[in-house]
C-alpha positions in Angstrom: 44.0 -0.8 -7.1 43.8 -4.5 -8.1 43.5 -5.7 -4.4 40.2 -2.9 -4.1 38.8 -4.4 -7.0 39.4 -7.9 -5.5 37.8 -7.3 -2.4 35.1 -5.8 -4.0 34.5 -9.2 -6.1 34.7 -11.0 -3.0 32.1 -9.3 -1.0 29.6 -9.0 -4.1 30.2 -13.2 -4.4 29.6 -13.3 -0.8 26.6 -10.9 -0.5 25.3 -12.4 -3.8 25.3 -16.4 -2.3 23.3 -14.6 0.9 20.7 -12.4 -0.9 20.1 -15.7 -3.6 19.4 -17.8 -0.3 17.3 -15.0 1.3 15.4 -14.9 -1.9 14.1 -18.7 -1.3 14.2 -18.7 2.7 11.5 -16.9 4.2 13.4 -15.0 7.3 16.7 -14.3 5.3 16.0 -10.8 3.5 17.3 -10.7 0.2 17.2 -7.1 -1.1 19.9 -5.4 0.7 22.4 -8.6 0.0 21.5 -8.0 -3.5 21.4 -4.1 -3.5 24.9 -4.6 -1.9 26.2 -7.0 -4.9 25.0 -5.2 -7.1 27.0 -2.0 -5.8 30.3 -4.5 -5.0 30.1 -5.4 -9.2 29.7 -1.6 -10.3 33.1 -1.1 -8.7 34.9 -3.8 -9.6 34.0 -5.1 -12.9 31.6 -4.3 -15.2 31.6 -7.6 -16.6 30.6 -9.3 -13.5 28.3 -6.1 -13.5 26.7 -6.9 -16.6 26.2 -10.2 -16.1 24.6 -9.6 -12.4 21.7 -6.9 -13.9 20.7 -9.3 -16.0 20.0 -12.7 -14.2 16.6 -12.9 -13.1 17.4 -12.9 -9.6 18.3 -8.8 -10.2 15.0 -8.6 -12.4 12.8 -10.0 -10.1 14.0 -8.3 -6.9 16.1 -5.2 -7.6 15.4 -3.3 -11.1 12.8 -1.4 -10.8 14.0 -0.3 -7.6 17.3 0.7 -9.0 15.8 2.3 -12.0 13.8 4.4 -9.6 10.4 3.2 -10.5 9.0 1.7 -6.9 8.5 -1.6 -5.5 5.1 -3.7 -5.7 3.5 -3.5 -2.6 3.7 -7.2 -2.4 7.4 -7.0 -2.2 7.0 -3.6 0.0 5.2 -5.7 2.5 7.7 -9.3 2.4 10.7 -7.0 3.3 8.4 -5.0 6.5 7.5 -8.2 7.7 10.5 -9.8 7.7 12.8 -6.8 9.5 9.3 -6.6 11.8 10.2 -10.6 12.4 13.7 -9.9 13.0 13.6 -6.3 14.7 11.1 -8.1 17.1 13.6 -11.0 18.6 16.4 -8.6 18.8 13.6 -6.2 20.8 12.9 -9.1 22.8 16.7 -10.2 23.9 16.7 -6.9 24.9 14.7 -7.2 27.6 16.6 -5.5 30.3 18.4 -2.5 27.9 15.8 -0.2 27.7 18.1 2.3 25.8 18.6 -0.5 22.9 14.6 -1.2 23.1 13.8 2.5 22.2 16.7 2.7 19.8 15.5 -0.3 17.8 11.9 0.3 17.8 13.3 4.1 16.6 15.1 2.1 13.2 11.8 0.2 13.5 9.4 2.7 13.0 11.7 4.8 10.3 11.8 1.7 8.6 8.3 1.2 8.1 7.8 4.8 7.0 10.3 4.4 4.5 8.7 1.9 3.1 4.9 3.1 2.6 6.0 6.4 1.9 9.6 7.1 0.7 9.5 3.9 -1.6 7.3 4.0 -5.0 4.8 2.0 -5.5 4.1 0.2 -8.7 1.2 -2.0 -10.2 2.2 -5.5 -9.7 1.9 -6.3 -13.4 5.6 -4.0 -13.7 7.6 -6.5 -13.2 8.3 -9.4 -14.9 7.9 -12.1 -12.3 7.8 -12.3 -8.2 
C-alpha cells in the first residue's frame, strides 16, 4: 500500500511541476495537469491534499470547477484554443492518415461541445483572480 501511495505522490509532483508551467506558458495547458495532481494528492495524502487546494495556483484554475460551479468563459475559451492549437498540428502531421484526421477532428469537435455546453459557466467576478 505504501508503494501505491508513493507513486501516487510522485505523479501528483510530476503533474503538479507541468500544470504550474502550463499555467505561465501559453501552449502548455494547465488544467488537466492540475485536475490530475489534485486527484494523485486525494489518494495519497491528505496532507499533501490540503496543502495543494489551497495554494492559489488550485484557486485560480481548478476550484470552482471542482466544486461544481463552472468555469469563466475566459478560462472556457484559453483551454479551446489551446487543444484547437495543439489538435491542429497533430491534424496536420497527419496528413496522409485519413482515419487519424477524422478521429481527431471527432475528439476535436466533442471537445469544443464540452466546453460551451457541458461546462458551467460563471460571472468572471467568481473567482478570486485569473
Amino acid at each position: 500500500m505504501k508503494i501505491k501511495k508513493a507513486i501516487f505522490v510522485v505523479l501528483g509532483c510530476i503533474s503538479l511541476g507541468v500544470g504550474a508551467v502550463g499555467a505561465v506558458l501559453p501552449l502548455l495547458p494547465a488544467f488537466p495537469f492540475l485536475l490530475f495532481a489534485a486527484f494523485c494528492f486525494a489518494k495519497s495524502s491528505e496532507r499533501l491534499h490540503q496543502w495543494f487546494i489551497h495554494t492559489k495556483l488550485y484557486k485560480n484554475n481548478l476550484e470552482t470547477y471542482v466544486k461544481g460551479e463552472g468555469m469563466t468563459w475566459k478560462t472556457k475559451i484559453r483551454i479551446m484554443v489551446m487543444v484547437t492549437i495543439l489538435m491542429s498540428i497533430g491534424f496536420v502531421m497527419m496528413g496522409r492518415v485519413p482515419v487519424g484526421q477524422i478521429v481527431l477532428a471527432g475528439v476535436w469537435v466533442f471537445h469544443i461541445l464540452y466546453f460551451v455546453f457541458g461546462v458551467k459557466s460563471i460571472p468572471a467576478g467568481s473567482v478570486s483572480a485569473e
